[in-house]
Structure formats: structure tokens, C-alpha cells
RONUZA-651541 format. One record per residue (C-alpha): residue number from 1; residue in three letters; x, y, z. Coordinates in steps of 0.5 Angstrom, whole numbers, plus 500, padded with zeros to 3 digits. Layout:
N
<NUM, Ala, <X, Y, Z>>;
...
//
This chain:
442
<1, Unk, <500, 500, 500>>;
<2, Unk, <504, 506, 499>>;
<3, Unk, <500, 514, 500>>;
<4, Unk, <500, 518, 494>>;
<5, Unk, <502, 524, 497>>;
<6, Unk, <508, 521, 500>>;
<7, Unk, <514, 517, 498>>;
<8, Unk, <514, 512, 503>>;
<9, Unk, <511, 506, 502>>;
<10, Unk, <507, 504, 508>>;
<11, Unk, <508, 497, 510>>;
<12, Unk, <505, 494, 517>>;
<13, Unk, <511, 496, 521>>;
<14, Unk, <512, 503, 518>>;
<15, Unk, <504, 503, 518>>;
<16, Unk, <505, 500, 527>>;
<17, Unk, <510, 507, 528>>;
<18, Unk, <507, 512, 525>>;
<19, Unk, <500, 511, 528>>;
<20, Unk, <504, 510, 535>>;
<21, Unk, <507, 517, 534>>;
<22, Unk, <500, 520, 533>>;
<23, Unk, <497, 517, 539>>;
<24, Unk, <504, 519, 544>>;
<25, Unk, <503, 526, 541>>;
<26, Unk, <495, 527, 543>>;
<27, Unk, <495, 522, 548>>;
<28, Unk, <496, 527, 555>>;
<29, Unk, <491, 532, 550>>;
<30, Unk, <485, 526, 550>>;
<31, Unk, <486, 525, 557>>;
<32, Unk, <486, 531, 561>>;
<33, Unk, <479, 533, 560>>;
<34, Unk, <476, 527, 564>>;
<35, Unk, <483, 529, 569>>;
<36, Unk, <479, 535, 570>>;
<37, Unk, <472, 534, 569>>;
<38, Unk, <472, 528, 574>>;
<39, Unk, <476, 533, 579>>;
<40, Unk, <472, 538, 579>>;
<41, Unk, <465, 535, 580>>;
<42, Unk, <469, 530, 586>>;
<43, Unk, <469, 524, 583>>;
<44, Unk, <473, 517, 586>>;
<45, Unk, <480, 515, 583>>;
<46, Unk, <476, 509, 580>>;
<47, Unk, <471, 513, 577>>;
<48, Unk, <476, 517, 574>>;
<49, Unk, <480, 512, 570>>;
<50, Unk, <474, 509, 567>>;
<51, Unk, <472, 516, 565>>;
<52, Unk, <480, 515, 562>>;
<53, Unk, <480, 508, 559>>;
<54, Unk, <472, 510, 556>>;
<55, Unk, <475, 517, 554>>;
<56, Unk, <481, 513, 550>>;
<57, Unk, <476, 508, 547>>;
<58, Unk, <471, 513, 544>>;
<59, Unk, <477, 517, 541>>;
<60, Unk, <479, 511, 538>>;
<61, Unk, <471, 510, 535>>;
<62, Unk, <471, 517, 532>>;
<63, Unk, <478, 517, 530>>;
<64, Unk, <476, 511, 525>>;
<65, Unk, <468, 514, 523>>;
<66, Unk, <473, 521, 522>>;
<67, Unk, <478, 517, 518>>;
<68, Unk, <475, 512, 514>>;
<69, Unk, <468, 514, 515>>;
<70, Unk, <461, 511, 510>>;
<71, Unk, <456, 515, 507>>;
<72, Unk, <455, 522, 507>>;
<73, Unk, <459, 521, 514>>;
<74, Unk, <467, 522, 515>>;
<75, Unk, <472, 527, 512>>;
<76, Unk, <476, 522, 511>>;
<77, Unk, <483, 524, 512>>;
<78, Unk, <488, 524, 517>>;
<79, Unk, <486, 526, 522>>;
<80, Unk, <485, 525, 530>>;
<81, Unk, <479, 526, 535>>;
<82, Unk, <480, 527, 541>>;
<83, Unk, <475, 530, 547>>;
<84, Unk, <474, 539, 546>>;
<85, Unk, <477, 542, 551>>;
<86, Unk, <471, 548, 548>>;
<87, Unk, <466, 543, 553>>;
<88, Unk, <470, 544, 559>>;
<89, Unk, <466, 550, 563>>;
<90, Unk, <460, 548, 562>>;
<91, Unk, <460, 540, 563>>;
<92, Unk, <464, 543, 569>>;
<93, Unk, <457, 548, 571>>;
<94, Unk, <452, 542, 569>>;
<95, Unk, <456, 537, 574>>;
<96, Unk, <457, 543, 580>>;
<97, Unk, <450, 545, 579>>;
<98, Unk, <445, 540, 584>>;
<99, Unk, <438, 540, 580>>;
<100, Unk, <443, 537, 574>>;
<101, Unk, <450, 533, 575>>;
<102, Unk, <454, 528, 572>>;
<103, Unk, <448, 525, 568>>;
<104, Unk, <445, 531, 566>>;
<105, Unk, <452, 531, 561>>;
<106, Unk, <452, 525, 559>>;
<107, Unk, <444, 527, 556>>;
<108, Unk, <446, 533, 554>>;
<109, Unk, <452, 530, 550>>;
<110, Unk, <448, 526, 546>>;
<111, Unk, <443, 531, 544>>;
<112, Unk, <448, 536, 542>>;
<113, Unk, <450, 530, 537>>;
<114, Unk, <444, 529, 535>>;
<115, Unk, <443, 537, 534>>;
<116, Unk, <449, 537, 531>>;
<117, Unk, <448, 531, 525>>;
<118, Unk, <441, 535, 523>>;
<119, Unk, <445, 542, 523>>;
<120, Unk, <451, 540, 519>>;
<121, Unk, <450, 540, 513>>;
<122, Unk, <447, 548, 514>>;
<123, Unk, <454, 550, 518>>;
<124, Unk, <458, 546, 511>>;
<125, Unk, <454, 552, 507>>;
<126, Unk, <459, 557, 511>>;
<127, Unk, <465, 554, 507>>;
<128, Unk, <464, 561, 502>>;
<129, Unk, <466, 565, 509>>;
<130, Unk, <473, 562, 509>>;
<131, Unk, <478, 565, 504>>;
<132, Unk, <485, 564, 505>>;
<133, Unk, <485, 571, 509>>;
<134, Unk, <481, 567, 513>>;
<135, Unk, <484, 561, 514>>;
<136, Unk, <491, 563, 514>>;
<137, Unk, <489, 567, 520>>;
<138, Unk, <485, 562, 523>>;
<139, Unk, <491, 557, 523>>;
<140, Unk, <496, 562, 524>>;
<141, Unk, <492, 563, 531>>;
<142, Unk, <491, 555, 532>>;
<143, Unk, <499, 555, 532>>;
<144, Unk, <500, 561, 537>>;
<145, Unk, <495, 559, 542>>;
<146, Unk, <497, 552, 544>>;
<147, Unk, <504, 555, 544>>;
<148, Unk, <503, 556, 551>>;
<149, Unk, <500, 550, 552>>;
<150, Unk, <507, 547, 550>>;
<151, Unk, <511, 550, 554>>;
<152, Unk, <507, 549, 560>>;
<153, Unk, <509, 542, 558>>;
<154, Unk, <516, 544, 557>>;
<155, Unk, <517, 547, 564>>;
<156, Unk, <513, 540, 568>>;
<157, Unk, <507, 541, 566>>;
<158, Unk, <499, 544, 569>>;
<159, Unk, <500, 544, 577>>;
<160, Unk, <508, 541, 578>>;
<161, Unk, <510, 543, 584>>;
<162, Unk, <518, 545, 582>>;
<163, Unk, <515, 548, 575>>;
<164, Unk, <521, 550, 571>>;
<165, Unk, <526, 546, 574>>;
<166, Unk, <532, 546, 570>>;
<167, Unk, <531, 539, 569>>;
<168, Unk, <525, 539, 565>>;
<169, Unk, <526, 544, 560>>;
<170, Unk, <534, 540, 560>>;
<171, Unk, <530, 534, 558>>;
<172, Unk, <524, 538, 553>>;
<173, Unk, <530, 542, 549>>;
<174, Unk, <534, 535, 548>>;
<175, Unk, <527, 531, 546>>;
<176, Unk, <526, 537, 541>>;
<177, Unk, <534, 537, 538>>;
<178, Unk, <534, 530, 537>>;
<179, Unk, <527, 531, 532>>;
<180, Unk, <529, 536, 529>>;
<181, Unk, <537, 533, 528>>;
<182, Unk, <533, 527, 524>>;
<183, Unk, <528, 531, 521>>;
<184, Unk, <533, 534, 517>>;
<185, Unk, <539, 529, 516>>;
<186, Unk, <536, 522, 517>>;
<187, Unk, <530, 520, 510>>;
<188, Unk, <526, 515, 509>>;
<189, Unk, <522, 511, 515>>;
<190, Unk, <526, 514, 520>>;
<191, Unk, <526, 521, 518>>;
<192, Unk, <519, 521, 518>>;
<193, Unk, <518, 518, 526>>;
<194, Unk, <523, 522, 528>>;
<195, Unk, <518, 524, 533>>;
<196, Unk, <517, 518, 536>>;
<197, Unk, <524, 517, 536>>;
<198, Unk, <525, 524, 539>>;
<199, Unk, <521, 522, 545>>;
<200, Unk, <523, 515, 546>>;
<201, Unk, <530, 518, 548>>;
<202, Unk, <526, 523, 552>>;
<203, Unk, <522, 518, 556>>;
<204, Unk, <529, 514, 557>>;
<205, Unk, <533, 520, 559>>;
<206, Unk, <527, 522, 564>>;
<207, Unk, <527, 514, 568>>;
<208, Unk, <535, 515, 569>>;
<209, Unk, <532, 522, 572>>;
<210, Unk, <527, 518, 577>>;
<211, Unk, <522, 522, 573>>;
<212, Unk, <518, 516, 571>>;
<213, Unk, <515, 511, 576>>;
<214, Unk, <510, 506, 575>>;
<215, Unk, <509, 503, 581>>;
<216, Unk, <501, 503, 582>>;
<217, Unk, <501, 500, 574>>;
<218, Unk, <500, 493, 578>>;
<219, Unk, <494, 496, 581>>;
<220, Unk, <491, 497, 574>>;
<221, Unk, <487, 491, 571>>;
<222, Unk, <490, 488, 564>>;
<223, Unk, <483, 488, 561>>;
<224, Unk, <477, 493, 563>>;
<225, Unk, <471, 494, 558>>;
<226, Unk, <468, 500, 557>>;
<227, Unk, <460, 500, 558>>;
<228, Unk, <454, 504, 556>>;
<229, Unk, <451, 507, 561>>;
<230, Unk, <456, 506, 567>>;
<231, Unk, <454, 512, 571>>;
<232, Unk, <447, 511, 570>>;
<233, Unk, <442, 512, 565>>;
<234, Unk, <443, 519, 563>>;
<235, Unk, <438, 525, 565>>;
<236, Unk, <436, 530, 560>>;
<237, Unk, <435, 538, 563>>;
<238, Unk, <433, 543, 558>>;
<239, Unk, <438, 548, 560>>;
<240, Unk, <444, 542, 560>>;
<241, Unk, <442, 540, 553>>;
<242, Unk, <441, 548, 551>>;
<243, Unk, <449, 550, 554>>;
<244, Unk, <451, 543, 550>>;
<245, Unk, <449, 544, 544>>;
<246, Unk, <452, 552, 543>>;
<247, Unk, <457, 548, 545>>;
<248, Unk, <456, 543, 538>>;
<249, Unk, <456, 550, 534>>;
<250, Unk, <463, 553, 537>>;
<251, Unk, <466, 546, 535>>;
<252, Unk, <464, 546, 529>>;
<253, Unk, <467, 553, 528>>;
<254, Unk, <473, 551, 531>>;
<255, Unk, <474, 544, 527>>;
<256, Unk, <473, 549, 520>>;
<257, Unk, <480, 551, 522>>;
<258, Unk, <483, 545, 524>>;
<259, Unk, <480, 541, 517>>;
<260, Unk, <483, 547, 513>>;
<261, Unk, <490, 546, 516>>;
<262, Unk, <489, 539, 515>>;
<263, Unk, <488, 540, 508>>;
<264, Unk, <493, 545, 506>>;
<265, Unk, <498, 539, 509>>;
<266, Unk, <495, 535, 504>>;
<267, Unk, <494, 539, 498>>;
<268, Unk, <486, 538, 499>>;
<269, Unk, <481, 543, 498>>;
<270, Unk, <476, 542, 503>>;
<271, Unk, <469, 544, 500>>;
<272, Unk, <462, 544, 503>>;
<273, Unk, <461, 537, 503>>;
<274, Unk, <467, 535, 506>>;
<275, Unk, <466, 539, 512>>;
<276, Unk, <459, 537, 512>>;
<277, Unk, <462, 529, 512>>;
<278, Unk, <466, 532, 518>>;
<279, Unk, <461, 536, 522>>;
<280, Unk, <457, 530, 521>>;
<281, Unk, <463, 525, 524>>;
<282, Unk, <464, 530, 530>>;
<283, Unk, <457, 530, 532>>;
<284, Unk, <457, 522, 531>>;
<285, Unk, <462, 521, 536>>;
<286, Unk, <459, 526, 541>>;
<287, Unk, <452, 523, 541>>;
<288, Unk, <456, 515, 542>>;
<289, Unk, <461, 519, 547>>;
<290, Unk, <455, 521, 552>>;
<291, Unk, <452, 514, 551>>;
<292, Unk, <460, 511, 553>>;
<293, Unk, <460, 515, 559>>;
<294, Unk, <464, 522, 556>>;
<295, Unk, <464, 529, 553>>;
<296, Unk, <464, 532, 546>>;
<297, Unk, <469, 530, 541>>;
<298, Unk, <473, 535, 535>>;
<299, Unk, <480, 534, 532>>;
<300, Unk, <487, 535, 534>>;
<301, Unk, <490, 540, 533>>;
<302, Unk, <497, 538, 535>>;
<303, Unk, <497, 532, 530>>;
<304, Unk, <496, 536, 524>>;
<305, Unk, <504, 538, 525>>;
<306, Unk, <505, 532, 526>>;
<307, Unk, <503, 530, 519>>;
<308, Unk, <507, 537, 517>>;
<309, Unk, <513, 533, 520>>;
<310, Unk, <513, 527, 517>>;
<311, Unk, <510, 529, 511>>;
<312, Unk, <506, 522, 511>>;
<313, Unk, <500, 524, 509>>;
<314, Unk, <495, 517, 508>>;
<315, Unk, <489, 517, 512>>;
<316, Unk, <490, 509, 514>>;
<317, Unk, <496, 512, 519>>;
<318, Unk, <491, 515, 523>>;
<319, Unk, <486, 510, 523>>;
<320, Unk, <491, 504, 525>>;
<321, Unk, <492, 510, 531>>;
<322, Unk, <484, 510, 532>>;
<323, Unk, <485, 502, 533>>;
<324, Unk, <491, 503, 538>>;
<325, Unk, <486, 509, 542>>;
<326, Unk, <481, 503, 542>>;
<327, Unk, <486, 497, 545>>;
<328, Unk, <489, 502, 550>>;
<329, Unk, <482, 503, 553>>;
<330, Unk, <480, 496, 553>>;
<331, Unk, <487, 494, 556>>;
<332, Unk, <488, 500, 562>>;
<333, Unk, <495, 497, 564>>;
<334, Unk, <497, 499, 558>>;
<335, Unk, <494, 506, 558>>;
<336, Unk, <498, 507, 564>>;
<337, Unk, <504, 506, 561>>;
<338, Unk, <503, 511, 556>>;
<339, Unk, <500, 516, 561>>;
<340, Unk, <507, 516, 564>>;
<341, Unk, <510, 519, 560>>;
<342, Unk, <513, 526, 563>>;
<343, Unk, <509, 533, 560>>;
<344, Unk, <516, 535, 559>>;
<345, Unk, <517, 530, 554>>;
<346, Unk, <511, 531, 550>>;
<347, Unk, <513, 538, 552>>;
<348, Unk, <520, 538, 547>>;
<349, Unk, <515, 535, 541>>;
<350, Unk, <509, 540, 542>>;
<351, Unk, <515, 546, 541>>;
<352, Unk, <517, 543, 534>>;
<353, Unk, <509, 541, 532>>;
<354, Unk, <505, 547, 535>>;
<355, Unk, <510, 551, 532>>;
<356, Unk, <508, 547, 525>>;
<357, Unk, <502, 549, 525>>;
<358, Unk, <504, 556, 526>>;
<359, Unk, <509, 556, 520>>;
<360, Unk, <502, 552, 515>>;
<361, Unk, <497, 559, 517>>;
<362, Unk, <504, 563, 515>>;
<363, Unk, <504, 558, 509>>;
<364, Unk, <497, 560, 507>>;
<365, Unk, <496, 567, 507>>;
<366, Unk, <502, 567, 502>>;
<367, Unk, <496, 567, 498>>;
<368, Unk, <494, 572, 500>>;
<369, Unk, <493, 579, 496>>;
<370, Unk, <497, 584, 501>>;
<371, Unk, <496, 590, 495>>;
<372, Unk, <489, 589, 498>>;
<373, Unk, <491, 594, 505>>;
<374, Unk, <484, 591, 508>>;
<375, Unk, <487, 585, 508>>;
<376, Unk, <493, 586, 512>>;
<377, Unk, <486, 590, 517>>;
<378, Unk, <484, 582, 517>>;
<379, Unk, <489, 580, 519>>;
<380, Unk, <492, 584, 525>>;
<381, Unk, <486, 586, 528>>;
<382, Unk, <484, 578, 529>>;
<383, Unk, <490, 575, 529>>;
<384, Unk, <490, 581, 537>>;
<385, Unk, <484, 580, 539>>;
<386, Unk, <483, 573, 538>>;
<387, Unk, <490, 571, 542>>;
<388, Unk, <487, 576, 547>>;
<389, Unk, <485, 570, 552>>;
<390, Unk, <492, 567, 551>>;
<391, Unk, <495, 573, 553>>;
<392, Unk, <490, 576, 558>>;
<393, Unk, <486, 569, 560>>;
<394, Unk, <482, 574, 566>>;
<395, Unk, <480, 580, 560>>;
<396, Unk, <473, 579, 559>>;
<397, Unk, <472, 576, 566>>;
<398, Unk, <467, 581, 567>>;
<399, Unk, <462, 581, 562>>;
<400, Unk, <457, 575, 562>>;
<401, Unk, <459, 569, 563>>;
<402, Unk, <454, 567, 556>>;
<403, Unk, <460, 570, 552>>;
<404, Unk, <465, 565, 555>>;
<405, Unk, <465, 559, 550>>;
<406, Unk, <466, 565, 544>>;
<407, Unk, <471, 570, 548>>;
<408, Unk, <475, 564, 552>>;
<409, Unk, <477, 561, 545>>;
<410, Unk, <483, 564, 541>>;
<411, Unk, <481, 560, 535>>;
<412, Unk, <473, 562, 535>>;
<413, Unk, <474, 568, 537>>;
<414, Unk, <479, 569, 531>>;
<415, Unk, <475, 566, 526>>;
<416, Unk, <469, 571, 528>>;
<417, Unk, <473, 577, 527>>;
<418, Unk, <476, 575, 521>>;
<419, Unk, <470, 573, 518>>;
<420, Unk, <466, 579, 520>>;
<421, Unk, <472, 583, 518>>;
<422, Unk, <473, 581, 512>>;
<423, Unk, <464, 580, 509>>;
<424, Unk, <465, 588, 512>>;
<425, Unk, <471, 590, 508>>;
<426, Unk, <473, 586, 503>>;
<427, Unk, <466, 586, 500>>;
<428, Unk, <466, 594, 500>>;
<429, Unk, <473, 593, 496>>;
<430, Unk, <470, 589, 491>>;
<431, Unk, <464, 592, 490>>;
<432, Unk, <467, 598, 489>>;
<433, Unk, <473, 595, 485>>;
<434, Unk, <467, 592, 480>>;
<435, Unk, <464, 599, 479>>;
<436, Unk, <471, 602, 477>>;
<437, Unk, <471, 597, 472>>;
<438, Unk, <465, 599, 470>>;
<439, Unk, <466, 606, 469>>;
<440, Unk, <472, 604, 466>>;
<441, Unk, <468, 600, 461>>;
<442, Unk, <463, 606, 459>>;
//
């Protein structure tokens, strides 16, 4: 089997690496949510870890129906699914909240992605808003805002105590030397892991650091099915349902931008019907994650630099990684083997793919006319206020709290500005240069 796009011939032990890579890359992302959510609404260890291995299981569900989807439904490219972090505040406040809870997520969920099947092919029609001063500024911003994020991981990770211990960022400097050693001098099958590589080298230099203990793996079972239902039957509150399926909308806004930049990476135009197959794969994996015990789900934005790396660009390594989410959710040992790498590892390789995604939102606005200034006006003006919420995460903490999944999220605050700014100014600009032409004509 060998990808069209790549010169990699893509037999089962390149085919094996490959989708590891992609699962080591989007692993600490997928698993967080449930981390924070469980805790947050006070739940044990042992209900966390479930809503872990069925976080990962229903990762690997939607990965497959996103990758090599059936009909009208799935994008069918190398993409990676994971649960939203758009979802966190609200599933936070529907599980706080006494007259709802952990249930009333759990139906809501399933009646965003009911509401988000029936809408998407109205949403896909929103393709004609999205030039390339659009989406280049889009993902220009994707990039720039999980920076951050990757430096956190650098530096230890969310809540380390010793946050920025040399150590650390000794580790996550020699992960990210190492990929970029390889990714320039070494071709072919190595070259094109060199992630994978980067953060084996990075995972054993952190054992020898004492960085790495897996002394509770013995606790957790080889084998752990992930049931329907395992909380309860799900409950269903109007309001919960409400919140969820606004968070449905942002979702689809945000993953315009992600499968933008996953086609500039493989040189596919991604037309309405394309995104409508890939809203409709989103909103079947939220409706089968709620029946599974877990939140909405999107594409990973950290995988599409991974692709730019390694420039392999067939849809099948995705899809194997979708089967390996689903073994480790079947098989939580395994799952805590992999959850135990450092952030400081992941760290050194988001550096490399976070800036990736950056360097692909610059390689798209080169095709973008900046004789026009109002261009340049699109640009400037979403790029800063999109990127506020990075900078000043407390900026629009007075104004109401119903604003939060628009002004708390760089991506949909960046498209909102650029697509506004643009049917505002570059529409005037044509309208006039078109009435130029004419009197030159007469």
C-alpha cells in the first residue's frame, strides 16, 4: 500500500510506528478532560479511570468513523479525534450544579450530537466565508494559542510543583533537538518517525532522572470493558441540553479551522460536502461518547503538525492509531504505561508541532493579495483580538459568563473576526473595484 502523496511505501511495520506516533502525540490532550472534569465534580480514582479508558475507547470509535467514515458521513482524512476542551466550562457547570449532575452530561451530549447531525449540512454551507485570509489567519492563531500549552508541558506540566525546573526543560530541549536532528538529515521510514523517536529518547532519558514511576500499573486490571451507561441512565435538562448544543455550533467553527489546515497539509481542498461529512463524524462521535460515559468530541489540532513533519499524509496511519485508542481502552495497563510519560517529554515535541501548525497558517496567507490593505486590516485585527484570551486569560471575565464559549476560545474568537471583517471590508472592496471596471468599460 503506498499513499499517493508520500514516497513512503506504507507496509504494516512503518504503517505500526507511524500511528503510535500519532497516539503519543494526542494522548496527554485526550486524557486531561476526563482529569479535570471528574475532578472538578469530585468523582473517586476508580470512576476517573473509567472515564479514561472510555475516553480513549470512544477516541478510537471516532477516529475510525472521521477517517474512513461510510456514507455522507466522515472526511476521510488523516485526522485525529479527541474530546473538545471548548466543552470543559459548561460540562463543569451542568455536573456542579444540584438539580443537574454527571448524568444530565451525559444526555446532553447525546442531544448535541443528535442537533449537530441534523444542522451540518447547514453549517457546511458557511465554506464560501472562508477564504485564504481567513483560514490562514485561523490557523495561524490554532498554532500560536497551544504554544502555550506546549510550554507548560515543557516546564512539567499543569500543577508541578517544581514548575520550571531546569530538568525539565533540559529534557524537552534534547526531545526537540533530536527531531529536528532527524527530520533534516535522516529519510525515509526514520526520518518520517522522528517524533516517535524524539520522544523514546526523551521517555528513557526521564527514567534515569527518576522522572518516571509505574508502581500503581500493578493495580490496574489487563482488561476493562467500557460499558453504555456505566453511571446510569443518562438524564436529560433542558438547560444542560441548551449549553451543549451551543457548544455543538463553536465545535463545528473550530474544526472548520482544523480541517482547513489538515487540507493545506495534504493539498486537498476541503469543499462543502467535505465538511459537512466531517461535521456529521463529530457529532456521531459526541452522541456515541455520551452513551459511552464521555463528552463531545473534535479533531486534534496537535496531530495536524505532526502530519507536516513527517509528511505521510495517508489517512490509513490515523486510522490504525484510531484502533490502537480503542486496544488501550480495552486494556487500561497499557493505557497507564503510556499515560506515564512526562509532560516534559510531550513538551519537546508539541514545541516542533504547535509551531508546525503556525508555519502552515503563514504558508496559506501567502496566497493572500496584500496589495489589498484590508487584508492586511484582517489579519491584524483577528490575529490580536483572537489571541487576547492567550495573553490575558481574565480579559473578559466581567462580562457574562454566556459570552465564555465565544470569548474563551482564541480559534472561534479568530474566526468570528475574520469572517466578519472580511464580508465587511472585502466585500466593499470588490463592490467598488467592480464599479471602477464598469465606468472604465463605459
Amino acid at each position: 500500500m503506498t499513499n499517493k502523496n508520500s514516497s513512503l511505501p506504507l507496509k504494516t511495520p512503518s504503517m505500526i510506528f507511524l500511528s503510535l506516533q500519532h497516539v503519543l502525540v494526542m494522548y496527554a490532550g485526550a486524557v486531561s478532560i476526563p482529569l479535570i472534569v471528574g475532578g472538578a465534580l469530585g468523582l473517586s480514582t476508580a470512576e476517573i479511570a473509567f472515564l479514561i479508558t472510555a475516553d480513549l475507547f470512544v477516541c478510537g470509535i471516532a477516529t475510525l468513523i472521521q477517517t474512513i467514515g461510510f456514507k455522507n458521513v466522515g472526511i476521510r482524512l488523516p485526522v485525529m479525534m479527541g474530546v473538545t476542551f471548548t466543552a470543559v466550562g459548561p460540562m463543569i457547570a451542568i455536573g456542579t450544579n444540584p438539580d443537574m449532575g454527571l448524568l444530565s452530561i451525559f444526555g446532553a451530549t447525546i442531544v448535541a450530537g443528535i442537533f449537530g447531525f441534523l444542522v451540518s449540512p447547514f453549517v457546511g454551507k458557511l465554506i464560501r466565508f472562508f477564504p485564504p485570509v481567513v483560514t490562514g489567519t485561523q490557523i495561524l492563531v490554532i498554532g500560536l494559542s497551544l504554544i502555550g500549552i506546549a510550554g507548560t508541558w515543557a516546564a512539567g506540566g499543569y500543577g508541578v510543583k517544581d514548575f520550571g525546573n531546569p530538568l525539565y526543560l533540559s529534557i524537552a530541549a534534547c526531545v526537540l533537538f533530536t527531531i529536528i536532528v532527524i527530520s533534516r538529515y535522516v529519510k525515509g521510514f526514520f526520518g518520517n518517525i522522528s517524533v516517535l523517536i524524539g520522544l523514546i529518547i526523551g521517555y528513557v532519558i526521564a527514567a534515569f532522572s527518576g522522572l518516571i514511576s509505574l508502581d500503581k500499573i500493578d493495580d490496574s486490571p489487563w482488561l476493562g470493558w467500557v460499558m453504555p451507561f456505566h453511571f446510569g441512565m443518562p438524564e436529560f435538562n433542558f438547560w444542560a441540553i441548551l449549553a451543549m448544543c451551543v457548544v455543538m455550533l463553536v465545535i463545528f467553527i473550530e474544526t472548520t479551522g482544523m480541517f482547513m489546515a489538515v487540507g493545506e497539509v495534504v493539498d486537498e481542498e476541503i469543499n462543502e460536502e467535505k465538511l459537512t461529512r466531517g461535521f456529521k463524524a463529530d457529532s456521531l462521535g459526541t452522541m456515541i461518547g455520551g452513551i459511552f460515559n464521555i463528552f463531545p468530541y473534535t479533531s486534534y489540532a496537535q496531530n495536524i503538525g505532526l502530519l507536516s513533519i513527517t509528511g505521510v499524509k495517508n489517512r490509513s496511519v490515523c486510522a490504525l492509531a484510531g484502533v490502537f485508542l480503542i486496544v488501550l481502552g480495552l486494556f487500561p495497563k497499557l493505557a497507564y504505561f503510556v499515560a506515564s510519560i512526562p509532560s516534559c517529554v510531550l513538551g519537546g515535541a508539541a514545541l516542533f508541532m504547535f509551531g508546525m501548525v503556525t508555519s502552515n497558517g503563514i504558508k496559506v496567507l501567502q496566497r493572500v493579495d496584500f496589495e489589498n490593505v484590508n487584508n492586511l486590516y484582517v489579519i491584524a485585527i483577528s490575529t490580536s483580538i483572537g489571541m487576547l484570551p492567550v495573553f490575558s486569560p481574565t480579559i473578559f471575565s466581567n462580562l457574562p459568563a454566556s459570552l465564555s464559549p465565544l470569548l474563551n476560545s482564541p480559534i472561534l474568537l479568530t474566526a468570528f473576526c475574520a469572517v466578519t471583517l472580511n464580508v465587511i471590508l472585502n466585500r466593499k472592496s470588490e463592490s467598488m473595484k467592480c464599479a471602477d471596471e464598469q465606468l472604465k468599460g463605459a
